[in-house]
C-alpha positions as CSV (number, residue, x, y, z in Angstrom):
1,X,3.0,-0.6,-38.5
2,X,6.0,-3.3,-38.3
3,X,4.7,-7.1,-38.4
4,X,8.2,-9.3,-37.4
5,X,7.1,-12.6,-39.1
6,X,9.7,-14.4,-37.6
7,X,8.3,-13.6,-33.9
8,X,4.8,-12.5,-34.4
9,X,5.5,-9.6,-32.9
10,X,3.7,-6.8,-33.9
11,X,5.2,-3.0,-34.0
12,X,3.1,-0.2,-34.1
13,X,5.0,3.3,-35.1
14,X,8.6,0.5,-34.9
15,X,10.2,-1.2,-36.6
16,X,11.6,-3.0,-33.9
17,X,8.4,-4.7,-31.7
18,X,10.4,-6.5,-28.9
19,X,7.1,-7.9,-27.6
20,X,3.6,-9.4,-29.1
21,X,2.4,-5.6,-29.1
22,X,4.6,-2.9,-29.2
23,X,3.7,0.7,-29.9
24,X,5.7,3.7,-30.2
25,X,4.8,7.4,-30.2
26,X,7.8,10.1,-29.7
27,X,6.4,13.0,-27.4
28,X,2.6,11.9,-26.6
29,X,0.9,8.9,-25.1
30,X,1.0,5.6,-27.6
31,X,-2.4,4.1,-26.4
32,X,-5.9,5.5,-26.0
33,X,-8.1,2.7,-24.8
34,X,-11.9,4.2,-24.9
35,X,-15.3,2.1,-24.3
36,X,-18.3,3.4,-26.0
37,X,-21.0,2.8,-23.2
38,X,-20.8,4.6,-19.7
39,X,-19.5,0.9,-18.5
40,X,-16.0,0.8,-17.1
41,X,-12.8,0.6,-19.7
42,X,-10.4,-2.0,-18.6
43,X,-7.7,-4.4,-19.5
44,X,-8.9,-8.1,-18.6
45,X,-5.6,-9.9,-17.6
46,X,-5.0,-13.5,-17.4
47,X,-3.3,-16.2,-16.9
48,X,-3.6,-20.5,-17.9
49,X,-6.5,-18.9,-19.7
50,X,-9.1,-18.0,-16.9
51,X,-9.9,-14.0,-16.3
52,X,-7.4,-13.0,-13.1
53,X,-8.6,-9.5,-13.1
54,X,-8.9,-6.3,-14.8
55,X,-7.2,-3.2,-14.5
56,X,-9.3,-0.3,-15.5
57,X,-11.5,3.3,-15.0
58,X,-14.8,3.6,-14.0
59,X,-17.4,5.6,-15.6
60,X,-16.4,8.3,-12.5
61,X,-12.8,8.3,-14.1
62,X,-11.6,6.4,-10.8
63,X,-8.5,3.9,-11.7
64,X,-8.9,0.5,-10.4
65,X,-7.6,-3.1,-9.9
66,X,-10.1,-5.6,-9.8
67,X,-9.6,-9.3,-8.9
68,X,-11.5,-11.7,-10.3
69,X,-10.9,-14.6,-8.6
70,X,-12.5,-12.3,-5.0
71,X,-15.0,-10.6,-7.3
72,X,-14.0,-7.5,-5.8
73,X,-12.2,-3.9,-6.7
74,X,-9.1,-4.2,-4.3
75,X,-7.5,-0.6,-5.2
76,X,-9.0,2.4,-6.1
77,X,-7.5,5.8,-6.9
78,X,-9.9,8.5,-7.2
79,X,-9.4,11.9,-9.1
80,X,-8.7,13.8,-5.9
81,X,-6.0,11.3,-5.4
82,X,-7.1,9.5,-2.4
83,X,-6.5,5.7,-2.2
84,X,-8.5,2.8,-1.3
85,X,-7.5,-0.4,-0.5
86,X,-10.4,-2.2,-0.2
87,X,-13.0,-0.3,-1.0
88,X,-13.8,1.6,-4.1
89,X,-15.1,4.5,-1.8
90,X,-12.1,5.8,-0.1
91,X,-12.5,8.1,2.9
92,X,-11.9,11.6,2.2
93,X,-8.3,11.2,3.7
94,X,-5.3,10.4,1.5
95,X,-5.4,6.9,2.3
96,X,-8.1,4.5,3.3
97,X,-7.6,0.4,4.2
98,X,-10.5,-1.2,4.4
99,X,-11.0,-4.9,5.4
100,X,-12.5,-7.3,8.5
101,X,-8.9,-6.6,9.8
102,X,-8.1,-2.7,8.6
103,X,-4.0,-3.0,9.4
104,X,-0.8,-1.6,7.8
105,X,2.2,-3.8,8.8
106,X,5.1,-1.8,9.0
107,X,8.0,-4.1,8.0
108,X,11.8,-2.9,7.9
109,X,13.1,-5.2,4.8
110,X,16.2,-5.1,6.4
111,X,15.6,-7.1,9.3
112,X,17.3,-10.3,10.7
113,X,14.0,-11.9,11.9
114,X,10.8,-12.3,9.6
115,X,8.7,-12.2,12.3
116,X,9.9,-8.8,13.8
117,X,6.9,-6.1,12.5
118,X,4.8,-3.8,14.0
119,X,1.3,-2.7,13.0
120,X,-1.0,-0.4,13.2
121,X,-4.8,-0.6,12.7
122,X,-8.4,0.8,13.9
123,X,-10.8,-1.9,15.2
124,X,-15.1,-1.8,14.8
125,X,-15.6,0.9,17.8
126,X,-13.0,3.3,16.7
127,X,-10.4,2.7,18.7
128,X,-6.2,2.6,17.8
129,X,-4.1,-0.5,17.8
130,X,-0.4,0.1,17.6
131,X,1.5,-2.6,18.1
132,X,5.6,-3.5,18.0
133,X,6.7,-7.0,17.6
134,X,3.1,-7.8,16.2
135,X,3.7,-11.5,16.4
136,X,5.4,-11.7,19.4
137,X,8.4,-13.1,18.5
138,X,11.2,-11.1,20.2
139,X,9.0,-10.0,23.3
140,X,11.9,-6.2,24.0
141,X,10.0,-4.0,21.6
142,X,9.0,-0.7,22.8
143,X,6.7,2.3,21.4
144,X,8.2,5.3,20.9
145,X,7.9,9.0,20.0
146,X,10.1,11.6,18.6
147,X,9.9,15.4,18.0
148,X,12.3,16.5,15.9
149,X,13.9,13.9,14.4
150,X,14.7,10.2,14.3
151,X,17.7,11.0,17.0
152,X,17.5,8.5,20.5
153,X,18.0,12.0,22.0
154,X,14.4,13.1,19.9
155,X,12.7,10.3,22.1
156,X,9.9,12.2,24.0
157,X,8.2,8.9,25.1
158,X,8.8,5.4,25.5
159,X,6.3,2.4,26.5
160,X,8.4,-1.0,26.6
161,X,7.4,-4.6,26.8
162,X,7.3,-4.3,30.7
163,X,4.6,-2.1,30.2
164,X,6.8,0.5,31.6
165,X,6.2,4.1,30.4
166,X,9.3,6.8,30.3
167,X,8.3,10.5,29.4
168,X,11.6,12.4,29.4
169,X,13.9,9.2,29.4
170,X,14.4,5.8,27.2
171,X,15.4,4.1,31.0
172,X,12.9,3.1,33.5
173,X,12.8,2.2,37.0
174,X,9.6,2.1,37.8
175,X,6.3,1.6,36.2
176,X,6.1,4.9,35.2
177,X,9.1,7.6,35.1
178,X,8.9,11.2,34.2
179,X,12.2,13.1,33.6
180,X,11.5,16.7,33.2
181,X,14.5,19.1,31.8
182,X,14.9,22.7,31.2
């Protein structure tokens, strides 16, 4: 151990602590962090010296992210792999949002308009929501599926703002337009 007097930093297999704590150990994991109890082992994390939450494994060797200030686990990864958001008992399905309002916004980062997203989410009575231009704000999004690829020529079916509904073909005439090809 390595105690930099100047900093009060302190160095644990360096000699060189470039933080408070620093530990070092060449070829296996520095840091074993075990509770003695079957309660959970965590790291309490703060900040202006109140509790913000705790990152940690249960006594079912699930990782977790709690927030303290929502007194509630918000993530959960559980041996198998599976997440939950939301729930410390994810579905048996790689991934699992749960919430009043279960969505996954689907935001291109690249985008010229921050209101330009799309969603998609399950309400109360099972049914799917899939949604382009979720808040409305360009009102010429369309719905579409590809086989094959992410090539326009892919496009198997499109539903525009119009409500229009092309199988076959990205231009519609008509409320409903089927192009079939050989």
């Amino acid at each position: 151990s390595w105690l930099n007097s100047n900093y009060g930093n302190l160095g644990i297999g360096t000699a060189v602590a470039s933080k408070k704590l620093h530990v070092f150990k060449n070829n296996q994991h520095p840091v074993v962090l075990e509770r003695g109890d079957n309660a959970n082992t965590q790291i309490e994390l703060k900040s202006a010296a109140a509790t913000r939450g705790y990152w940690g494994a249960s006594d079912t060797a699930n990782f977790m992210v709690y927030d303290n200030d929502a007194s509630d686990v918000n993530f959960t990864v559980l041996q198998t792999g599976n997440v939950g958001i939301g729930t410390v008992t994810p579905e048996s399905l790689p991934l699992t949002v749960a919430a009043s309002t279960a969505a996954i916004a689907l935001v291109d980062t690249d985008r010229t308009n921050s209101n330009y997203y799309s969603a998609v989410w399950g309400d109360q009575v099972g049914n799917l929501h899939l949604v382009a231009d979720y808040e409305g704000a360009a009102g010429s999004q369309f719905i579409s599926a590809r086989v094959g690829g992410t090539a326009l020529s892919n496009e198997k079916l499109r539903i525009n703002s119009s409500g229009q509904i092309g199988i076959g073909t990205v231009t519609m005439d008509s409320s409903a337009e089927v192009s079939i090809t050989n």
